[in-house]
Every structure is written in C-alpha cells, then in structure tokens.
C-alpha positions in Angstrom: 92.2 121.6 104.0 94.4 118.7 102.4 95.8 118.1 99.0 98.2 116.8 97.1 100.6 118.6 94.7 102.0 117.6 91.7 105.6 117.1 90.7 105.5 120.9 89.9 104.1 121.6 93.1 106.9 119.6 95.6 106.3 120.9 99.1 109.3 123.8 100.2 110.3 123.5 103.6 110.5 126.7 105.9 113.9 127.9 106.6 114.4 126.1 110.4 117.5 127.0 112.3 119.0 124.5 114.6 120.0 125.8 117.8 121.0 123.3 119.6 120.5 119.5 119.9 121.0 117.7 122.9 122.0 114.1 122.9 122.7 113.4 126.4 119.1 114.6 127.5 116.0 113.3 125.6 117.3 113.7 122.1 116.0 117.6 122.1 115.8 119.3 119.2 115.1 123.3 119.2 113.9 124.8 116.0 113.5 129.0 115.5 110.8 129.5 113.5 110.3 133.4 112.7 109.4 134.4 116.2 108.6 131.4 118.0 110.9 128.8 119.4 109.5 125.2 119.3 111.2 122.4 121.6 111.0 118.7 119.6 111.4 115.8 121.4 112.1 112.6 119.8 110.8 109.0 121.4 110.1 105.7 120.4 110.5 107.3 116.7 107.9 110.1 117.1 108.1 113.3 117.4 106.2 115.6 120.6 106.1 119.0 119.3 105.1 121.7 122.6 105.8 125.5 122.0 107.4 127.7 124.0 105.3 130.8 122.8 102.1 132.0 124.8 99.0 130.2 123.7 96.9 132.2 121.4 93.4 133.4 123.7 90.1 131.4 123.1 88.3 131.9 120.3 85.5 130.8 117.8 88.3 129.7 115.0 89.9 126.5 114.9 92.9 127.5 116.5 90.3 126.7 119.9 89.4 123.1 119.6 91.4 121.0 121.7 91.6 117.9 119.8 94.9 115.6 119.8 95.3 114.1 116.4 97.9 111.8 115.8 99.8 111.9 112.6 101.5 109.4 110.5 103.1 109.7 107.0 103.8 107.4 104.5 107.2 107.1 103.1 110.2 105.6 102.0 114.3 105.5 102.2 114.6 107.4 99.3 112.3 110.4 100.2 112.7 111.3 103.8 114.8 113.8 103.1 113.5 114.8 99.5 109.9 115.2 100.6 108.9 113.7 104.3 111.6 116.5 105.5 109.1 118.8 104.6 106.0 117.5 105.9 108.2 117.6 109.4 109.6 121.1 109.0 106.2 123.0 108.0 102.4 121.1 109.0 103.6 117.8 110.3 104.9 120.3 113.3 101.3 121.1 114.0 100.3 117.6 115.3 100.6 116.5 118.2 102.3 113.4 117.3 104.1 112.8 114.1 105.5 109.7 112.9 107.0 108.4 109.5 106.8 105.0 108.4 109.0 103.4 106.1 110.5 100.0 105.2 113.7 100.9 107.3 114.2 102.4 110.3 116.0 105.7 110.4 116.9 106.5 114.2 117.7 109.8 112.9 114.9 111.5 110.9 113.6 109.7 113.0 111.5 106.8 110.8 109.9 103.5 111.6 111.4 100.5 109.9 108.1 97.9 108.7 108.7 94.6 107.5 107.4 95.3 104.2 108.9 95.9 100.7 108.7 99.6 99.0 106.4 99.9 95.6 103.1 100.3 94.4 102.0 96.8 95.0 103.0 96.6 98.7 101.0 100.2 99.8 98.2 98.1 101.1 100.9 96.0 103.7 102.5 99.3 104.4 99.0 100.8 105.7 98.2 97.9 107.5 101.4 97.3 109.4 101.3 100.9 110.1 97.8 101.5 111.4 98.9 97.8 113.4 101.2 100.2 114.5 99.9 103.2 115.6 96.6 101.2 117.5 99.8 98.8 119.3 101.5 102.1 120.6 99.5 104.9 119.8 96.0 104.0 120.2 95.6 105.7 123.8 97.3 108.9 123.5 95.9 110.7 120.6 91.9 111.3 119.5 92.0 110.8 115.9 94.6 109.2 113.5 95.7 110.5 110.6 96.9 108.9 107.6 99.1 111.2 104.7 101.7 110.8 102.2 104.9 112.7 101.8 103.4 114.9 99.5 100.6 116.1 101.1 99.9 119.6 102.8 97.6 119.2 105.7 96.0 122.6 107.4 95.8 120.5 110.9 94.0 123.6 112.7 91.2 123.5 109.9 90.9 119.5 110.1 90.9 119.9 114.0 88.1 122.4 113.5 86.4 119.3 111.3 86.6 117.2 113.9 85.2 119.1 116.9 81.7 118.2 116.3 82.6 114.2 116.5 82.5 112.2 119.2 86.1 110.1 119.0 84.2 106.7 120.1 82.2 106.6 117.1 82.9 104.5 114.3 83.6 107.2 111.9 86.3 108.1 109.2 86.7 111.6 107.1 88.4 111.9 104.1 88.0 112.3 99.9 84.9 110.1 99.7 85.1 108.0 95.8 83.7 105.2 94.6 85.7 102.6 92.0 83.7 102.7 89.3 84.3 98.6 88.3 83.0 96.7 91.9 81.2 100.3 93.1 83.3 100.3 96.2 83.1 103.4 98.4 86.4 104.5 99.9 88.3 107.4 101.0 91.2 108.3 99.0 94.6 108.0 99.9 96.2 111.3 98.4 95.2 113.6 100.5 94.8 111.5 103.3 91.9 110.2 105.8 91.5 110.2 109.0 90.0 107.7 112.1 88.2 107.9 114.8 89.8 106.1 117.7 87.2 104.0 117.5 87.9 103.2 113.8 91.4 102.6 115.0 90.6 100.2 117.7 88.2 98.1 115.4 90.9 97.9 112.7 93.3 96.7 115.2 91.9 94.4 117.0 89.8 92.7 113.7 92.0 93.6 110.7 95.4 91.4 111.2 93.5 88.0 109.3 93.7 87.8 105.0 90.0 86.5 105.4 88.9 89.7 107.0 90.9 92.2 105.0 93.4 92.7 102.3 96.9 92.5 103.7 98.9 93.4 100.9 98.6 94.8 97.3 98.4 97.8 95.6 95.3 100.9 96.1 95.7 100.4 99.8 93.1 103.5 100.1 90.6 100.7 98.3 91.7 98.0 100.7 92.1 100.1 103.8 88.5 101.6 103.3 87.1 98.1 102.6 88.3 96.8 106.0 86.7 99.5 107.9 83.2 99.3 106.2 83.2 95.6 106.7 83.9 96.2 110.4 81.1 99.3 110.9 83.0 102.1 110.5 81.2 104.5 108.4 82.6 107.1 106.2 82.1 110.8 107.3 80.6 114.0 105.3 83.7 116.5 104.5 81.3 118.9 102.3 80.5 122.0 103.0 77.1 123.6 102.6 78.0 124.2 98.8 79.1 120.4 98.6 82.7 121.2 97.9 85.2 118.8 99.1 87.5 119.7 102.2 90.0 116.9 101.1 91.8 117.0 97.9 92.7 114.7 95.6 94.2 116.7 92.8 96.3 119.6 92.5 94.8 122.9 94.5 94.9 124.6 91.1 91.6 121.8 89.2 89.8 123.0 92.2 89.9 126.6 91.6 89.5 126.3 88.0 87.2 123.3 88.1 89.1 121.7 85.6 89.2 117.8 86.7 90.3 114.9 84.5 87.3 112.7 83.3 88.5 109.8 85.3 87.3 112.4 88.4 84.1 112.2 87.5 84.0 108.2 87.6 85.1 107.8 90.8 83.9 111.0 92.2 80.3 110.8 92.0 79.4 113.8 94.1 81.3 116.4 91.6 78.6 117.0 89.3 79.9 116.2 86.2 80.6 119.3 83.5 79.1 118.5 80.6 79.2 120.7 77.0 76.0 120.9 75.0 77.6 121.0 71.7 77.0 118.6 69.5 80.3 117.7 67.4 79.7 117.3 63.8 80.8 114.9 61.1 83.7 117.5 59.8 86.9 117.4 60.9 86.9 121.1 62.2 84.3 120.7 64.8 85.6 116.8 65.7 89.0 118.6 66.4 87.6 121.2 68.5 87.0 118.4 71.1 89.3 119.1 74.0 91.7 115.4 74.4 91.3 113.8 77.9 93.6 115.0 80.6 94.2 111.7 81.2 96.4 110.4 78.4 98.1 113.6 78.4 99.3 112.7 81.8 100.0 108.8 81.5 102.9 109.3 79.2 104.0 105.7 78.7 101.8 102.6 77.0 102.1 99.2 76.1 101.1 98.1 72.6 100.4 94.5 72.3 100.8 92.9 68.6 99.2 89.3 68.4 97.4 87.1 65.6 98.1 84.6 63.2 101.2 86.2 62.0 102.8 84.8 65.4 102.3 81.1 64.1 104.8 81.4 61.3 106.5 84.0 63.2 109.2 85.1 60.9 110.1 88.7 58.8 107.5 90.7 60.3 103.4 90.8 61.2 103.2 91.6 57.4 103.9 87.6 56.3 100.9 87.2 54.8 101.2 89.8 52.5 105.4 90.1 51.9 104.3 86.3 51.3 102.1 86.5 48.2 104.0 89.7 47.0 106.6 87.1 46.4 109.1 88.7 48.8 111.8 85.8 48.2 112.8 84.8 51.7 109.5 84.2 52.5 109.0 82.4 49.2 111.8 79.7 49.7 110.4 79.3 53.5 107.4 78.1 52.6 108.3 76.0 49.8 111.1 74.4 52.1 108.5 73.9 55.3 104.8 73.3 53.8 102.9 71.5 51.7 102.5 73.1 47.9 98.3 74.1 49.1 99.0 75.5 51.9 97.0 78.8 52.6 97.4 81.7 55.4 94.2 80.8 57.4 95.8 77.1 57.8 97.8 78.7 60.1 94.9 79.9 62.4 94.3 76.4 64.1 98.2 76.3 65.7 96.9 79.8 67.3 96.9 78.0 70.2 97.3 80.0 73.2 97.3 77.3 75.5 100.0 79.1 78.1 98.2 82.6 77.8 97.1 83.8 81.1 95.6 87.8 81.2 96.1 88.1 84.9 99.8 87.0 84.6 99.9 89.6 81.3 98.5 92.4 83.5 100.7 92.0 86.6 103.7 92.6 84.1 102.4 95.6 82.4 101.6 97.1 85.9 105.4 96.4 86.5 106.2 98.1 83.5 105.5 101.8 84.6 102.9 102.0 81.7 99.7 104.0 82.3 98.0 102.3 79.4 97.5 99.3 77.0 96.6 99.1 73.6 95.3 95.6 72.5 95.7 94.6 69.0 92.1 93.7 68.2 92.6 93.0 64.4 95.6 93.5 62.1 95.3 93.8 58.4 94.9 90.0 58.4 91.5 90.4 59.3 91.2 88.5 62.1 89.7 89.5 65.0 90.9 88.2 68.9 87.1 88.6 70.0 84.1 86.9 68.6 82.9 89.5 66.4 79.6 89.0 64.1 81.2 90.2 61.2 84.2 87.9 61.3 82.6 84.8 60.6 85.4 81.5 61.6 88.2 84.5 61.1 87.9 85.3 64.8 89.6 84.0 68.1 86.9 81.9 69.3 85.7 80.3 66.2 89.3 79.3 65.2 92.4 78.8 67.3 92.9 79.7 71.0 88.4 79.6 71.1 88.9 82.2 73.3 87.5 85.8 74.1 91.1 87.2 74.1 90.3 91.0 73.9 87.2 90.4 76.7 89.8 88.6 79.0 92.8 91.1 78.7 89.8 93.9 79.5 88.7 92.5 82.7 92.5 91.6 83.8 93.3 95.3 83.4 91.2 96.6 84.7 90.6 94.2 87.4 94.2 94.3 88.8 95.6 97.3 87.5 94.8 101.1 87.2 96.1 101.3 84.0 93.6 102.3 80.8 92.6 99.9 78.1 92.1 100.4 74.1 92.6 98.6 71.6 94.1 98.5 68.1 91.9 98.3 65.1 92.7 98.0 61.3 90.3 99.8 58.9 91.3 97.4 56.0 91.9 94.0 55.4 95.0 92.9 52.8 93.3 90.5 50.9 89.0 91.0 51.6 87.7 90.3 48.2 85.0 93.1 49.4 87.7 95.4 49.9 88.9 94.5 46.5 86.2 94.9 45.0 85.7 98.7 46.7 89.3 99.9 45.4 88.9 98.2 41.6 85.6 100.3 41.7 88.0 103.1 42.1 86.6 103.5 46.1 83.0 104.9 44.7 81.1 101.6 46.7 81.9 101.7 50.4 80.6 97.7 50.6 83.5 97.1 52.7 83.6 99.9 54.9 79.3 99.0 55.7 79.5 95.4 56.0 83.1 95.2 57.8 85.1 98.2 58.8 82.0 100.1 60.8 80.3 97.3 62.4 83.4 96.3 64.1 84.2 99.5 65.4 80.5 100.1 66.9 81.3 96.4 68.3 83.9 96.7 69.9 83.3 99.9 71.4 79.9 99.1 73.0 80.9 95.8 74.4 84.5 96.6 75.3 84.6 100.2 76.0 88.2 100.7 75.6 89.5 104.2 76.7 91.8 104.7 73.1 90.7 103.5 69.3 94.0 102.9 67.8 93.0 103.1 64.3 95.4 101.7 61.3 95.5 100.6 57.8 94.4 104.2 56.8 96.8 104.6 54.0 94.6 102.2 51.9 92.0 105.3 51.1 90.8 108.6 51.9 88.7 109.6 55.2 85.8 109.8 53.2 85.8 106.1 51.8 86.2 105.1 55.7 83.3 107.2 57.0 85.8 108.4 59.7 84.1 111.6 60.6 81.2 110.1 61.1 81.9 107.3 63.2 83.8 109.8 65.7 80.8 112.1 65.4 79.4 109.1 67.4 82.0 108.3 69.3 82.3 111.5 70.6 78.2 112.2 70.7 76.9 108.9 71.6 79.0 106.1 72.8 79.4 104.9 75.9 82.8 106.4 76.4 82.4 109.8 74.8 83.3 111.4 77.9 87.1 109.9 78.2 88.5 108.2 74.9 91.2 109.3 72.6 91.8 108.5 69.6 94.7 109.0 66.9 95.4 110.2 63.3 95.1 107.3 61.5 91.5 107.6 59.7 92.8 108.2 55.6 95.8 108.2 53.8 94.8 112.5 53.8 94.7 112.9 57.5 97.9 111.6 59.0 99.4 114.2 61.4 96.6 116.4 60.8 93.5 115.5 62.2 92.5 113.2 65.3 92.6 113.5 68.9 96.5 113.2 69.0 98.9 112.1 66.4 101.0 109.3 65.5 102.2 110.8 61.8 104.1 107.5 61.1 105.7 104.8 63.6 108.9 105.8 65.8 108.1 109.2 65.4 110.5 111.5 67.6 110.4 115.3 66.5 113.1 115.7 69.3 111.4 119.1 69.2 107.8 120.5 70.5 104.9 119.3 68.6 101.7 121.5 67.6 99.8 118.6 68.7 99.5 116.5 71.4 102.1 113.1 69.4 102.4 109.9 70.3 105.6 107.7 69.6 104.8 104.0 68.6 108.1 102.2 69.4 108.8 98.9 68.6 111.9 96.9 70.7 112.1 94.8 67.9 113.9 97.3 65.3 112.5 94.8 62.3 109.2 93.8 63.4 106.4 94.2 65.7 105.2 90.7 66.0 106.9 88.2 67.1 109.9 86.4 65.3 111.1 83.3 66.3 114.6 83.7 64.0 115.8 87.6 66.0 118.6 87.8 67.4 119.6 89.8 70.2 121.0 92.5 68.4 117.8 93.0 66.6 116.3 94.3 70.0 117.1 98.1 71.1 118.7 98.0 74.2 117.5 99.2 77.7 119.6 102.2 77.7 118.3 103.0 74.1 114.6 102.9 75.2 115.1 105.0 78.2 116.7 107.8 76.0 113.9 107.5 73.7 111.3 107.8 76.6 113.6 110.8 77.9 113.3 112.7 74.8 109.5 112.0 74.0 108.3 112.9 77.1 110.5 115.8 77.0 109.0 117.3 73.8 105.4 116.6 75.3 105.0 113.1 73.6 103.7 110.0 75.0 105.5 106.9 74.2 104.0 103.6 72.6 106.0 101.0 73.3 105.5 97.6 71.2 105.4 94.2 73.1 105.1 91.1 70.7 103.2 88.0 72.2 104.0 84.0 71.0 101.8 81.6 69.4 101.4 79.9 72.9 100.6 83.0 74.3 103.5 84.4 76.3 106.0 87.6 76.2 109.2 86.2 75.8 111.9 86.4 78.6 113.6 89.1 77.0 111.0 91.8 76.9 109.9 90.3 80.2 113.3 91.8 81.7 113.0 94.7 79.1 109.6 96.0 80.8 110.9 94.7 84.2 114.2 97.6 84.2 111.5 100.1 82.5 109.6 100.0 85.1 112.6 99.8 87.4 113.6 103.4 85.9 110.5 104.9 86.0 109.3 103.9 89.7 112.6 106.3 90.6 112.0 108.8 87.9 108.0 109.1 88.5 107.7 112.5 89.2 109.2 113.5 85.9 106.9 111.3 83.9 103.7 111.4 84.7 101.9 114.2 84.7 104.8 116.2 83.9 104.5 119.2 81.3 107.1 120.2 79.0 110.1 122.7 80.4 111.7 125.9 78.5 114.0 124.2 76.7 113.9 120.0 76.2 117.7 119.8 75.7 121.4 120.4 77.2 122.6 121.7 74.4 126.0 121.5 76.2 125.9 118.1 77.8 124.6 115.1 75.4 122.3 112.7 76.1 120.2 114.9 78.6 116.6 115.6 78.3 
C-alpha cells in the first residue's frame, strides 16, 4: 500500500500537460492525463481534485468505497519541486484533499508556510503545527487524515479499501506499527505514513497544544506524535493481513520482496519474525568471515571517533606521550624536564583528568548535528586506562582515578537516549608498558598471561554491560591473532553475545590480519583507495593532521580544512567506504570551538547532500575523469 523509496528509488512524475490555467476564475488548473482530463482547484493552499471522466460502475474493489481522506505531506522549500511535485502529479491527485506543509508558504505550488524551522530536530513541531492545522480547517470535511512525506508512494484506493471497515468516530490510527526498543514505546512509523481517524484528529487538537501533554518539538516526531495519541485513547490499528504481512512500508519495496531487512528492523519491528541462521561460526577466520556485515553500517557512511584519556592532561605531540616520552623522543624530553618535578610519572597525570565541564547530553546533541550515523568511544588506548570502571583495571580506570565517573556508561545512555545514531566503542588489545604484557613478548608470546588476565576480560566486559553496536579493536600490531585469541572471542561475539545479531567489527585483531580478515577493514589510518575496495573499508580520519588527541600547542594550520574533509567524505563514500572522522576531547571535558564549527558545516553539507550519503551504493565509475574534484 505505502512505502518509501530510497535515494535510488526518487518518485518520477507522470508526464502532465497544462492546458490552461485560469487566474481570473478560482485559480483552475486542468491537467491531461492519458485519457482523462482532471480539473484542480486551488483554495486556502489545498488542492480539490474532481474528474471529468465517467465514474467507474460499483464494484467489490476498492475503487467502490466512498471514503474522503484528507492528505497532507511533509516538506520543505528546497524539495517542492524536487520531490513533493511528484507526490501532486501522480497519488497525491487521488485524495480528496491534498495539502503540503512547509516552513514557508508557497502561493504557487501551492504550500503552507508553519512557523517552524526545517531539520531533523524540528519534525516533531512540524507535525504538530500541521495536524493543529488540518483539525483548525480541515477537521469537518474529510474522514480520515493522512500524514506522508515527500517521498512516499501511497495506493489511496487500497488504503481507502483499509479503511472501509472503520467507523471514523473511533479513536483509531493505522500505520507501520514499531516499538523503540530503549523506553518500549509503540508507535506508527513516519516513513510511509499513518493515518487518523477523525476522531483521532479531534482528540489531538483539542488536547495536544500543552508541552505537559505532549512533545512539541524535537526530532522522531513519528515517536512523539504516536505518544500523544496513546496518552489521549487513541489506539493503534491492525494493518496485517491474514499472513501478518505489513500493508505500510518502512523500507524500500525491494527488502519486502526479498525479505532482506536490516537488523535494526527486527528491534523495532517485533511482529517480523526475526530470520535467524543456525550455523554456528567457528574460531577460524574462514567461517568468522562468512558472517554477512550488518546492513546497517553499510548504510550510515559517516562516524565520529572520540579520542580521550590521560594523554589529554599533558596534551602535547600526540595520544602516544607516554610512550614518545620514555623513548626519549627529545621535545618531549626537554618538556618535562622544563615543567615537572625530576619523579614525576605518567599515572600522576590521571588525577588532573578532571572532566569537570563534560556533559554527554551536550556531546550527543553535537554529534547528531554532525550528520554522523555512529560513534565510536575510545574505551581504552594503549595507556591502559579504561573510561569505565572495569574489574580488571584496578585505580587505572575513570572512576577510581580522575573525572570518578562512568564516562563510557554516560556517553551510551546520551546516545542513545537523544539520538538515533549507533554506539561502539574503541578498545586496545595491548598496553605500552603492562609488565604482564612484557613479560608475554620477552617469553617470545608462548604465555598468553596478558591476553587472560587483561585483554579478554575487558572485552567480555564491556560488551555485556555496554552493548556497543562496533568493537573497534587496536594495538594489533604488537602480535599475531593467535597470541590475542581473536578468533575466539568473535566466535562468541558472533554466537553468543548479546549483540550478535547487529555488531561489526574491524581488522585490527594481529599484526597478520590487517586488511584481510574482520567484518570490514581499516588496513591502516586515513586510508582512501580512491578506487573500489574488495571489502567493505573504513577511513579513520583525523582533523588534526599530527594527532588524534588533543593538543593544546596546534595551530590552525595543523587542522584540515572544511573543504578538505568534505572531499575526503566525497571520495570515500564514492568508492563504497564509510568515513571515521576523529574528534579529540580536553582534559575538562569539552570539544573545542574549532571542531565544534568543523562538525557544525559537516553536518550543514550533509543535511543537503543526504540522499547521496546514506544509504547510497557505489555508481559505474566514482570519478570525472574530466572535471577535478568530482566524485
């Protein structure tokens, strides 16, 4: 019945000739469509389609159900006549009112102007003012009110048909029934759009203008929308068939005739039964790289990497001071001798890990900003110590020493609490200076003391308390897989864990397995094939071209410009990549100004450029080999 396509899969419009239009009469427009001439009449910003053809004669189909449904799209400036054009010129004719609401009026198209500003986080004040809207001027001439996006393909006759069998004063609503898997909140889903009874409409009306009964602005207005309307009685409707298919759709047309959904699907969908493989992956890298990789990351295309720890107290050279510092790298030499006592040590640098400004909601809100579709945490550098509370990190850990916080539990929660983005975290297999490390390489790496005590009990930590969607693993180059008991570990990951279903994971398990083996690879940081890749890659870019913690003595030309990054996103999505992009956090706990405003214009960039980003596939050719610069 409804769905939503994907950038690929842009509505076409019908080829419409204009006739005539008459501006002196009741702004008249006359559209010849194949054999059929339609009369549009514009008013008040809607459009009244009424046909000129004979009625088709009574029968059992939908084509018989004399329901009025009134239908409003959600849109902006910038796409009425990119996408919303289309919606008017094929299925938005088929309603018997249409309207488009935007932040402007467009007498024209025509469009309604709402006080509200365009983006992701205003789609809940958008819906609101517009169903405000529609129950203000609407609410008497229509049955049922429909809700889509510019992107959506409605069959009206077949939702009409839906309908038939409801009684328009109930309290009812029909859509793509999900529930958010974090606060278990039914809703219907926004994409392919859902539809009220005028009951529904009147109780959201008359009860739903107040903050304290419902959410008047924000992002996932489907969420807030569908949380009003419970509260007020309204319940959501049954759109399965008798084989429990869904007669609203989320995805592209194309997962539902394949039955190839994304493992996110599954989590919010809990009426798709959940396709699940029997086979058992084994601790050998050919059958752990016969796991298919998650839709999902293939489709988010940008992340955030966030480098913080001790190394952003001294903050100079790079997140490597503690070891360019007792490899006697001479800059780093002289600045100790010149700034600290003759006994200072590395771990007296933990206490002034003070994080007293360091706010994960405020961190969130920015990243959101960004345009990135996930967030790898740094959890623990080579350093060894970790920014949760770990029981194998005794007074080396964030809460034991320095902020005496649960940093990686708090950026979690803020993540995933105001953001859709997905969260993993960073984790180093070694540690520079471990004497049990040591110990394990002078014995030639025949003991794996260190890997048992240290390296896997973190990892099993981490993942069951944290669940983080990616394991960023590092530090490999130290030893081979084997010393690490890699294959293992992701035998369980993959098996057991409680996120087997939908985490990734890169290359970086041994020195032996770099851009080989893994569920995607890095091969080495900043790398940009510029050209197709065997294997799904990932480019880990810093902004800082010297470091990726945070140094208090850069300078601005140390940082790659805006224009830089952008080309470097161009060309890694382009060749299929997903970009990595390196924020560096402050001893107190904040992301300097300066990436502030980097992130800001990314996000800027990719708000216009969406449809080419996310879920986007590689083309033909990822080059003009004629003009430069253009991916």
């Amino acid at each position: 019945m409804m769905y939503t396509p994907t950038s690929q899969r842009r509505l076409r419009a019908r080829i419409l000739v204009r006739k005539s239009k008459d501006f002196t009469a009741n702004n008249s427009w006359i559209f010849t469509e194949s054999n059929e001439t339609r009369h549009i009449t514009t008013d008040r910003n809607s459009v009244d389609f009424t046909s000129s053809t004979l009625k088709p004669e009574k029968t059992d189909g939908p084509q018989s159900v004399n329901i009025r449904i009134l239908c409003w799209i959600m849109t902006c400036p910038n796409n009425l006549h990119l996408f919303a054009i289309n919606v008017k010129n094929t299925w938005g004719k088929r309603c018997d009112i249409l309207l488009f609401m935007s932040s402007k009026q467009d007498k024209d198209f025509p469009a309604i102007g709402l006080d509200t500003q365009e983006g992701r986080d205003h789609l809940t004040a958008k819906a609101m003012q517009a169903w405000r809207y529609v129950y203000e001027h609407y609410r008497d001439k229509a049955d049922w009110f429909l809700k889509a996006d510019d992107d959506t393909y409605v069959i009206v006759e077949n939702l009409k048909y839906l309908l038939k069998d409801y009684i328009t004063s109930e309290p009812i609503f029909f859509g793509q029934s999900l529930v958010k898997p974090d606060i278990k909140q039914p809703f219907n889903s926004g994409g392919p759009g859902y539809v009220l009874s005028k009951e529904a409409l009147i109780r959201l009306g008359t009860k739903g203008n107040s903050s304290e009964a419902c959410k008047q602005d924000g992002h996932s207005e489907d969420v807030n929308v569908s949380k009003c309307l419970l509260k007020f009685g309204v319940k959501i409707g049954n759109t399965l068939d008798k084989q429990h298919r869904t007669k609203f759709h989320h995805l592209p047309i194309d997962n539902y005739l394949f039955g190839k959904y994304p493992t996110w699907y599954y989590n919010y969908n809990t009426k798709t039964p959940r396709k699940t493989s029997s086979k058992k992956y084994e601790p050998n890298w050919e059958s752990i790289d016969s796991r298919p990789l998650p839709g999902w990351f293939d489709d988010s295309k940008v992340g955030i990497l966030i480098h913080w720890g001790v190394f952003s107290v001294p903050s100079i050279l790079s997140e490597w001071f503690w070891y360019q510092w007792k490899t006697k790298t001479p800059v780093l030499v002289d600045f100790m001798k010149e700034n600290y006592r003759p006994d200072f040590t590395y771990p007296d640098f933990a206490p002034q890990l003070t994080a007293e400004f360091f706010n994960a909601e405020e961190w969130a809100n920015l990243l959101k900003l960004s345009g990135a579709k996930y967030v790898v945490l740094v959890a623990k550098h080579h350093e060894g110590y970790t920014m949760w509370p770990s029981n194998y990190s005794w007074n080396w850990n964030s809460m034991d020493v320095g902020p005496k916080r649960d940093i990686v539990g708090e950026v979690a929660d803020a993540i995933r609490k105001n953001t859709d983005m997905h969260f993993g975290l960073y984790h180093s297999l070694f540690e520079w200076f471990n004497p049990i490390f040591e110990q394990d390489r002078a014995n030639g790496f025949k003991t794996q003391d260190f890997v048992s005590m240290k390296t896997m009990p973190e990892l099993y930590e981490i993942v069951n308390k944290y669940k983080p969607e990616i394991i960023w693993s590092d530090g490999s180059h130290a030893a081979k897989d084997d010393y690490w008991n890699a294959t293992n570990f992701l035998a369980w990951l993959y098996n057991d864990s409680p996120v087997k279903d939908y985490v990734v994971t890169n290359d970086r398990w041994g020195v032996n397995d770099n851009c080989i083996h893994g569920g995607f690879v890095n091969c080495g940081d900043r790398f940009n094939p510029k050209v197709l890749h065997k294997r799904k890659w990932e480019n880990v870019m810093t902004l800082d071209r010297y470091s990726a913690g945070y140094r208090r003595n850069a300078k601005l030309a140390d940082y790659f410009s805006v224009h830089e990054l952008l080309t470097e996103v161009a060309q890694t999505v382009s060749c299929g990549g997903n970009i990595l992009i390196n924020v560096r956090i402050t001893k107190e706990g904040t992301i300097t100004p300066v990436f502030q405003n980097i992130l800001l214009k990314l996000g800027g960039w990719v708000e216009v450029n969406v449809e080419a980003i996310y879920g986007s596939r590689p083309w033909l050719f990822q080059s003009d080999n004629v003009t430069k610069d253009v991916w």
